[in-house]
N, C-alpha and C positions, 0 to 999 in steps of 0.2 A: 394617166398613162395606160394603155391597152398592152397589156402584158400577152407573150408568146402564148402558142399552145402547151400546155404542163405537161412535160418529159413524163415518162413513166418511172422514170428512177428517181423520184421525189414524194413517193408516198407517204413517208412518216416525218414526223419534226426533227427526228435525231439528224436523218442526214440535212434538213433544212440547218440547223448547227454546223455541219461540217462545213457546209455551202459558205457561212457567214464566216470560219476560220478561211477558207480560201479566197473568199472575196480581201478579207481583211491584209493576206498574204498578196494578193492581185495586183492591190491597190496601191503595198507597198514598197513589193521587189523591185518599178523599172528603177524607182527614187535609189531606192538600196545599192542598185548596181550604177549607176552615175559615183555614187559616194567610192563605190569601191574599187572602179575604174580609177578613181583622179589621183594620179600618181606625180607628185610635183615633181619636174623634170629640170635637166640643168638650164634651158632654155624658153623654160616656163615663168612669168614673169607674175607679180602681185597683183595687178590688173587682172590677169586671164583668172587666175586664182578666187580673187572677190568677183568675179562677175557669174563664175560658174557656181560660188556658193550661194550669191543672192538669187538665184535663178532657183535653186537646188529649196530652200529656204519658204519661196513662192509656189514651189510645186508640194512641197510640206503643208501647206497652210490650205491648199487647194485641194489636197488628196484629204486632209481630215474634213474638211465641207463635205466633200462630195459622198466619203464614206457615213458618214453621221443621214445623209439625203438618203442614201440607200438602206440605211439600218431603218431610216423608218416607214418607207416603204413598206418594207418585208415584216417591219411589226404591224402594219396595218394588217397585213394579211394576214398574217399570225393570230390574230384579236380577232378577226372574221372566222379563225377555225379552217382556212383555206392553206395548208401548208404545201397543196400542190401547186400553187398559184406564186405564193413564195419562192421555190425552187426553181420555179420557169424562171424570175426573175433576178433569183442572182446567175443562173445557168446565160440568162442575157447579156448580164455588166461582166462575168469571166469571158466571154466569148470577144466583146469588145475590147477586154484587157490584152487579151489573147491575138489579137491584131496589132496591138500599141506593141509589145514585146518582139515583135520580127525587127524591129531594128534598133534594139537596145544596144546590140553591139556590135553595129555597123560602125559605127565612126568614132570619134572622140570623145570622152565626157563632155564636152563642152561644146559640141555641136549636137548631141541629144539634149542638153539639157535647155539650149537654146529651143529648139522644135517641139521640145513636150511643150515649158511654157507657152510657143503658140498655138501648141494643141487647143489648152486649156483657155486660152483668150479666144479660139474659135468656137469651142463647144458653149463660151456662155453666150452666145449669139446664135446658137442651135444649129452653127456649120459644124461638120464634121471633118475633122484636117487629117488629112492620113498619110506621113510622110514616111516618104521610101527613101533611103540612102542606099549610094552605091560603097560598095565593103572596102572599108580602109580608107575612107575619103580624107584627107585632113588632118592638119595635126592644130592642137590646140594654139599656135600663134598664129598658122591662117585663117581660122575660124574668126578670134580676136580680128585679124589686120583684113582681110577680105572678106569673106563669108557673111557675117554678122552685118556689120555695117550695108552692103548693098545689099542683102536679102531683107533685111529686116523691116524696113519701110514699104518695102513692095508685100510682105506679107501683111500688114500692121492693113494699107491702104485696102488690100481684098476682104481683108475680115469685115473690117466697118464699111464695104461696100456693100457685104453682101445681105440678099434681102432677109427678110424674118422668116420666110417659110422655110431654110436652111436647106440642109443635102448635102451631100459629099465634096469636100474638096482635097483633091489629090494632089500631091506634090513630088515629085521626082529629081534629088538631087543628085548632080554627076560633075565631074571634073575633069581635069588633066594636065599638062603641065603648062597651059598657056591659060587657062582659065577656069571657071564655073559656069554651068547653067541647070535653071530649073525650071523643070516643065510643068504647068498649072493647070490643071483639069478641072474645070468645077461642075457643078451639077446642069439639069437642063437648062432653055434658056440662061445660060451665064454669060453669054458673048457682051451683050449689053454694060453691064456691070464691071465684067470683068477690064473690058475696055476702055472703061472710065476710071477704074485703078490704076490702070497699069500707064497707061498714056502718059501720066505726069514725070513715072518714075526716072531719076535723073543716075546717070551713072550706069543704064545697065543696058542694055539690046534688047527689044521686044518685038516678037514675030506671031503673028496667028497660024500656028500649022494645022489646025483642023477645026471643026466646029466644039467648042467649048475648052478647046484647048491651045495652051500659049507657052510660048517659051523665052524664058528671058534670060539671060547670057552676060556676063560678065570678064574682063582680063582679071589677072590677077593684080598687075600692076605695083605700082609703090605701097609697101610697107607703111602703115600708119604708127606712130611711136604709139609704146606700151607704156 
């Protein structure tokens, strides 16, 4: 991995240290705040419940890989004597962190905790998923009975479509009182790919409104039992 140019504020090992307490905090605040959001509510059912801990559970199990990946990174560099090279690179994974947390508390537990997990199924296919929600979208039985269900497979079908050189896929989730839609941006040339994901998906609206970006729409429709 070709690491940034090395900040000037990482000349010595001590703050290369702090670096690694903040990474280690980075890595495990959005999880923390999901936990501390989930407030069982009277119309919150044991389904929603278990599906936002096993999700919660998988992003646990994801974030300690990924941390232990970066720990040794940064001790290669350490062991080279390069501690400014070190700092650029946790100064890189806080920066990306620092992206994923703009919408930790946009919506519900249980529709962040749904979207990190495809964060995380995107990033091990070297796409980069970067979901926006619109503030207050959701409560945790629409998420369950609409949301989940017809997003999920149109997400699942982009990831594994996309190619291996990876790149940015942006996602834009919005609502209202008749329905959902999510707008999908991917990287260059994505028309292709993207259009062969999406074609199939059953149950939702798909539009091309621009070059590399697609929008697909959903009613809210019938309740599916909890």
């Amino acid at each position: 991995m070709n690491a940034p140019t090395p900040p000037a504020v990482w000349p010595a090992p001590v703050f290369v240290i702090l670096g690694l307490v903040a990474l280690g905090l980075a890595l495990g605040i959005p999880i923390g705040l999901v936990l501390a959001k989930r407030r069982p509510s009277a119309g919150s059912s044991a389904a929603v419940r278990r599906d936002v801990e096993r999700r919660v559970i998988a992003l646990l199990r994801n974030r300690r890989h990924a941390f232990l990946n970066h720990l040794q990174v940064i001790s290669g560099w350490l062991q080279l004597g390069n501690s400014a090279r070190a700092g650029a690179y946790i100064d890189q994974v806080l920066q990306n962190m620092e992206k994923e947390n703009r919408f930790i508390r946009a919506a519900d537990p249980s529709l962040v905790a749904f979207l990190l997990t495809k964060e995380e199924s995107a990033r091990s296919r070297g796409l980069e998923l970067e979901p926006s929600i619109e503030a207050g979208l959701a409560a945790a039985e629409e998420v369950a009975a609409t949301i989940q269900p017809a997003l999920e497979p149109v997400l699942d079908r982009v990831i594994q479509a996309s190619p291996p050189t990876g790149g940015r896929l942006g996602l834009d989730l919005a609502g209202d009182e008749t329905g959902f839609s999510a707008t999908i941006e991917g990287p260059e040339d994505a028309d292709q790919w993207l259009a062969g994901a999406l074609e199939s998906s059953a149950g939702v609206r798909v539009l091309r409104a621009a070059p590399r970006r697609w929008v697909v729409s959903w009613s809210k429709g019938p309740r599916r039992p909890l």
